[in-house]
C-alpha positions as CSV (number, residue, x, y, z in Angstrom):
1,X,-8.8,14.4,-21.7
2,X,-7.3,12.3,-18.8
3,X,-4.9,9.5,-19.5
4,X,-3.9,7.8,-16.3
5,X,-0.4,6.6,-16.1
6,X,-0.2,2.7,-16.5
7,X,2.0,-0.3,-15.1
8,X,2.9,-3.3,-16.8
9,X,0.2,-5.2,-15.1
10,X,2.3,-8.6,-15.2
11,X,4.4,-7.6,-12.3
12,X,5.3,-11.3,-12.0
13,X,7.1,-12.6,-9.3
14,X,7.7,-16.2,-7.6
15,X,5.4,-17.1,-5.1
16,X,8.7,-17.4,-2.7
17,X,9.3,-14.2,-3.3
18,X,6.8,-13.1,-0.6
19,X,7.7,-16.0,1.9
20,X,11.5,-15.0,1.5
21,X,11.1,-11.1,2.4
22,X,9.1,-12.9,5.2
23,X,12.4,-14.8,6.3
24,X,14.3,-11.9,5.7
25,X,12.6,-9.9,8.8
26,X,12.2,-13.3,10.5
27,X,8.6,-13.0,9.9
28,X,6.5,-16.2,10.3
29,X,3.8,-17.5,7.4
30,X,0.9,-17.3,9.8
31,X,1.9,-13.8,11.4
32,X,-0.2,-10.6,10.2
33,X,1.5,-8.7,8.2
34,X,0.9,-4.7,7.1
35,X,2.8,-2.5,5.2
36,X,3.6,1.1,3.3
37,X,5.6,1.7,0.1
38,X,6.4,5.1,0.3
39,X,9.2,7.7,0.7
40,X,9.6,9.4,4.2
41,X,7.9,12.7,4.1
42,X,5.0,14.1,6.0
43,X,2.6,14.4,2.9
44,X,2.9,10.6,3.3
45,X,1.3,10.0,6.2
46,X,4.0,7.5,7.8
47,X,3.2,8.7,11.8
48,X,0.0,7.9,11.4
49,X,0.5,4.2,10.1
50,X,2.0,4.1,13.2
51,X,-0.8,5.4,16.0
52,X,-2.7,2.8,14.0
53,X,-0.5,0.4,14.7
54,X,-0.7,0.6,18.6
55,X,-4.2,0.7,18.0
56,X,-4.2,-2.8,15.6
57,X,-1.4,-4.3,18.3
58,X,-4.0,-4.5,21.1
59,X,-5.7,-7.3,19.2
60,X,-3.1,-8.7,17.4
61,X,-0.3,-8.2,19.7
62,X,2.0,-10.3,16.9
63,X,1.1,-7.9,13.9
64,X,4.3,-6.6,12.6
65,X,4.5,-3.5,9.5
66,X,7.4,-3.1,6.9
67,X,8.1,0.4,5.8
68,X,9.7,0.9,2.6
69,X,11.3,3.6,1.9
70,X,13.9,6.6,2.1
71,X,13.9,10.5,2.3
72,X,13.9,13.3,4.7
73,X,16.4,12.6,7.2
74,X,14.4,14.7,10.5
75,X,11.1,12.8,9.4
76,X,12.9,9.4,9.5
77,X,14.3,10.6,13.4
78,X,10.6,11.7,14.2
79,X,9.6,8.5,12.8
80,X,12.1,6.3,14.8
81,X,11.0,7.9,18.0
82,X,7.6,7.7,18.0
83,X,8.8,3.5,17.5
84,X,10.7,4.0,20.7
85,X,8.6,5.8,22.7
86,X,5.5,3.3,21.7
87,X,7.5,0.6,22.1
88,X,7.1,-0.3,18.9
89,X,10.4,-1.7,17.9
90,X,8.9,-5.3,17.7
91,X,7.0,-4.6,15.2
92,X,7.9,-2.4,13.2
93,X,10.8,-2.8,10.3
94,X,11.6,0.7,8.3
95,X,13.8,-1.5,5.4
96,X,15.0,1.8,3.5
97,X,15.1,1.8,-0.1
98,X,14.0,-2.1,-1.5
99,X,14.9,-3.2,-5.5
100,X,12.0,-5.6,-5.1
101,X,9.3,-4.2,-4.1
102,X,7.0,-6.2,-5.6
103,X,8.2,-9.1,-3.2
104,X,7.5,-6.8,-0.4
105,X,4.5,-6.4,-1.8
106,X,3.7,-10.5,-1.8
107,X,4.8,-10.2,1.8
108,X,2.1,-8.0,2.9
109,X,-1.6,-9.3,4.0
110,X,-2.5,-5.6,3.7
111,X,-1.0,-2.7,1.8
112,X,-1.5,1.1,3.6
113,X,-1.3,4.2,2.2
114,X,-2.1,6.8,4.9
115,X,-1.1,9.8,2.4
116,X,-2.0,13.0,3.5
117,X,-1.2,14.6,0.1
118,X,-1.4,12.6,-2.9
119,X,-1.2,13.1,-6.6
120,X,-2.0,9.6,-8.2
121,X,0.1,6.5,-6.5
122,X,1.6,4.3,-8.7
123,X,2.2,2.3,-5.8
124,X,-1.4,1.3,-5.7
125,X,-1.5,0.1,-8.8
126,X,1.5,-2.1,-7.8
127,X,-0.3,-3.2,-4.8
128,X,-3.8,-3.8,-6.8
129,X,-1.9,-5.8,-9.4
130,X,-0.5,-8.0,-7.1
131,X,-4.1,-8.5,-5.9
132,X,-3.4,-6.6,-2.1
133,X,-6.2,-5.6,-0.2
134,X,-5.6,-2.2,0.2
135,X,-6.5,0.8,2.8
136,X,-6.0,4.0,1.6
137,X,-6.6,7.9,2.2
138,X,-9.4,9.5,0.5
139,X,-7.3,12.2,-0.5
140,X,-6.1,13.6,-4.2
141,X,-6.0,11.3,-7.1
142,X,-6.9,8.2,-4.4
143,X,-10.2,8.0,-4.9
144,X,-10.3,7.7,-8.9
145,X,-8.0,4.2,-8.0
146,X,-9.8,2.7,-5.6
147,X,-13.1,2.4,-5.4
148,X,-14.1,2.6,-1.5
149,X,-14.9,-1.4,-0.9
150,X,-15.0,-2.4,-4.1
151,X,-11.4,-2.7,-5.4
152,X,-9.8,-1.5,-1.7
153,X,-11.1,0.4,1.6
154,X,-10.9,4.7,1.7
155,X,-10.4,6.3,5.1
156,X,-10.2,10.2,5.7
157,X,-6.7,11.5,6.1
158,X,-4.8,12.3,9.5
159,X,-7.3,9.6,11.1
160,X,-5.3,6.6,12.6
161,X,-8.3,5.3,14.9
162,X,-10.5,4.8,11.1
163,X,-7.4,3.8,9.7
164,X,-6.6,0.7,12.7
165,X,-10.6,-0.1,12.1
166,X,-10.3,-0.9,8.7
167,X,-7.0,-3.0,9.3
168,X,-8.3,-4.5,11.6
169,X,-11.6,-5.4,9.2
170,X,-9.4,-6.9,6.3
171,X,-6.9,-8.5,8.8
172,X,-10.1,-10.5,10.5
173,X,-12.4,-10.7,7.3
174,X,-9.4,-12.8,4.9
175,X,-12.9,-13.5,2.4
176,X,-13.2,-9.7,2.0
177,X,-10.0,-9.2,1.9
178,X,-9.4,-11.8,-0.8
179,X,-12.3,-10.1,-2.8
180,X,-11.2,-6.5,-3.1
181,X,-7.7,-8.1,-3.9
182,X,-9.2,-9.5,-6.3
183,X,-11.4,-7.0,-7.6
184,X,-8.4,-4.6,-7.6
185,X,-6.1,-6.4,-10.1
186,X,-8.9,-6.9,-12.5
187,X,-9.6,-2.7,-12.2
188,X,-5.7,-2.6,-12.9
189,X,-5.8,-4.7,-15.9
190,X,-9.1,-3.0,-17.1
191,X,-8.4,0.6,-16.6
192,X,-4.4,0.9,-15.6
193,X,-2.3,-1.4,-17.8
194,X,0.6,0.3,-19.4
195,X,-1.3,-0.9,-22.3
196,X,-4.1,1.0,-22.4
197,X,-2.2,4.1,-21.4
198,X,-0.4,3.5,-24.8
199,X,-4.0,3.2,-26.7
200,X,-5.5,6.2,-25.3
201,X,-2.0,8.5,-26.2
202,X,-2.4,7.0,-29.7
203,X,-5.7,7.9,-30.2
204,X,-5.5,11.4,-28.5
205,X,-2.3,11.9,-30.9
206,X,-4.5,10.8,-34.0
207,X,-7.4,13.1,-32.9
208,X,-5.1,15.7,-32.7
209,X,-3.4,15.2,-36.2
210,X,-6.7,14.6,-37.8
């Protein structure tokens, strides 16, 4: 039997919130915003975010992406110079570890996973609940969270041209962007609430016991 782990699906925050972490990175309302939540190691894809992101730049020179996250110190360097030697530096923000990520979350257009190794992703249930369009890798325990567009947009791993495509499509499509969002807090509240994940322990313990 497999019971998926669940998030308090309220995940509430003020409106402001969003527009604050915004001001914070002297980010304007109007200006495209990407981003990751996750910690810096290779399983998590970060350097290919970023060869999407010179790819997504050459149409929307202003798009800037916020990072969030800490970890391996030599990933973070690697990381860091690929921003350099891309000149990258305007638009990209690597904030470290963030309390409120759920405000980071409001302050993203688009969320990205590019995971090369993942076991579930919490994080995506954040993101969905928050109602984020999403992009994520097909890879792991990925595809049993989103549904490719339905409730978000699967890519192959270790592919930053698909990746920039389907940023690009979400970025320039805001009415299909608004709909996965959308669709992916009602799969949340449906299938990931912490709620449900109580249920189905309580009912595999009674079966159990019975």
């Amino acid at each position: 039997m497999v019971i998926y782990s669940g998030i308090d699906v309220a995940l509430t925050s003020n409106p402001a919130e969003g527009k604050r972490v915004r001001d914070d990175y002297h980010l304007s309302d109007r200006q495209p915003v990407i981003g990751t939540v996750a910690n810096l190691f290779p399983r998590k894809g970060h350097e290919y975010l970023l060869q999407a992101l010179i790819e997504v730049r050459k149409k929307l020179p202003d798009i800037h992406c916020l990072i969030i996250g800490e970890g391996d110190n030599r990933y973070r360097a690697m990381l860091l110079e690929m921003i350099e030697t891309n000149v990258l530096s305007q638009s990209v923000t690597l904030t470290g570890f963030q309390q409120d990520v759920v405000a980071h979350l409001d302050a993203m257009d688009v969320f990205v996973l590019p995971s090369v190794m993942e076991g579930f992703g919490i994080v995506l249930l954040e993101a969905m609940a928050r109602g984020r369009p999403i992009v994520a890798t097909a890879v792991g325990g990925i595809p049993e969270v989103i549904e490719d567009h339905v409730t978000g947009v699967l890519v192959p791993p270790r592919d930053p041209k698909a990746l920039a495509q389907k940023i690009l499509y979400l970025l320039e499509n805001p009415q299909v962007a608004e709909k996965l969002g959308h669709a992916g807090r009602a799969r949340v509240v449906e299938r990931f609430s912490l709620q449900q994940m109580i249920s189905q322990f309580h009912r595999l313990y009674g079966e159990l016991v019975s």
